[in-house]
C-alpha positions as CSV (number, residue, x, y, z in Angstrom):
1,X,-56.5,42.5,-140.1
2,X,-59.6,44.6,-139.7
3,X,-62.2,44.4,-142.7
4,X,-65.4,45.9,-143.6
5,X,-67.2,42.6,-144.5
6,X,-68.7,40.8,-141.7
7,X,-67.6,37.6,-140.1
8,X,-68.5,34.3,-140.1
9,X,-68.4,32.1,-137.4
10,X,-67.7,28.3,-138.5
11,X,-67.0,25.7,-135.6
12,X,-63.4,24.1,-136.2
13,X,-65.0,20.4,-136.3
14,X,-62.9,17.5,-136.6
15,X,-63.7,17.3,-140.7
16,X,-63.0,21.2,-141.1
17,X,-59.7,20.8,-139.3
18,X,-58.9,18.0,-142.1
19,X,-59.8,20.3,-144.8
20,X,-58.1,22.9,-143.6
21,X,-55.2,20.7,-143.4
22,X,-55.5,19.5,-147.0
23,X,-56.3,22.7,-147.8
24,X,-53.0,24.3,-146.2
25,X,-51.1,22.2,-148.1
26,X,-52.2,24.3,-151.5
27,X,-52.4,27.7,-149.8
28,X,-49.3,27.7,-148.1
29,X,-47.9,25.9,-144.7
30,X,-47.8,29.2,-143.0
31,X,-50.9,30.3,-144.3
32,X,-53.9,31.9,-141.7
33,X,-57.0,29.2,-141.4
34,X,-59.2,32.6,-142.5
35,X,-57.6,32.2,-145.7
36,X,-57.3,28.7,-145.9
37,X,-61.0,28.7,-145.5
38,X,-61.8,31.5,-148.0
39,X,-59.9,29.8,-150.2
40,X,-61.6,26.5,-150.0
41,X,-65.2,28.4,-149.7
42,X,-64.8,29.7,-152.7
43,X,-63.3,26.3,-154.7
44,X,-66.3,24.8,-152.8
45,X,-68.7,27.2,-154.2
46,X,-67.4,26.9,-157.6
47,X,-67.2,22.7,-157.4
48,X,-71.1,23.4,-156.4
49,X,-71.6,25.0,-159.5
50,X,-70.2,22.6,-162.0
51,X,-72.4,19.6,-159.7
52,X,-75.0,21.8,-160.6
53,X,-74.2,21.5,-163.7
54,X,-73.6,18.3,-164.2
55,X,-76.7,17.2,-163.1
56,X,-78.6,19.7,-165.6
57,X,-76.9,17.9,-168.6
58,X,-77.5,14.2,-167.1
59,X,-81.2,15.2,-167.0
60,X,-81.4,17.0,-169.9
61,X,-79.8,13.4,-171.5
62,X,-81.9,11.3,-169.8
63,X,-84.8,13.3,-170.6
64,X,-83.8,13.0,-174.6
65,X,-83.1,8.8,-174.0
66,X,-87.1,9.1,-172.8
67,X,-88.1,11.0,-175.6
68,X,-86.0,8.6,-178.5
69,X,-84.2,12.5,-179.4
70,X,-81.0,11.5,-178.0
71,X,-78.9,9.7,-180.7
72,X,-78.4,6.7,-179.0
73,X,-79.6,3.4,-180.9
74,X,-81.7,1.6,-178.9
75,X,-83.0,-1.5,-179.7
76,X,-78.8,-2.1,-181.0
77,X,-78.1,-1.8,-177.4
78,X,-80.6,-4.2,-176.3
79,X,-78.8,-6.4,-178.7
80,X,-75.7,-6.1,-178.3
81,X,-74.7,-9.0,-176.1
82,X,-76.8,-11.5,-178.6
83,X,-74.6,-9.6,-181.7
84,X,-71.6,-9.8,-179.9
85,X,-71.2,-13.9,-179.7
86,X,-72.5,-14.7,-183.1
């Protein structure tokens, strides 16, 4: 089908042929590899995203552990194994 967007060349590697598979098997069996690939791009970019994300908040936390702001009592944990058998 013709489109006004451009195109994008990608090499059908040995690992883009398995996620096309994998990915085929959520698209649709008889679904095009263009689509299959759009689709996964797009999953891809939002899975990114949310890594992104993710490791935002586990510095952010790790940052407040540093700075004794994140809740989390300490010197208890250092303890805990010494507690724990009494």
């Amino acid at each position: 089908m013709a489109s006004r967007h451009a195109r994008i060349q990608v090499p059908a590697d040995p690992e883009l042929e398995a996620a096309v598979a994998r990915g085929r098997r959520l698209v649709g069996a008889s679904a095009p590899a263009s689509q299959v690939v759009r689709a996964l791009a797009l999953r891809g970019a939002d899975a990114l995203d949310q890594d992104e994300a993710a490791r935002r908040r586990a510095t952010d936390f790790l940052v407040s552990v540093a700075e004794g702001t994140s809740g989390l009592d300490l010197e208890g944990l250092r303890t805990v194994r010494a507690r724990a058998w009494r």
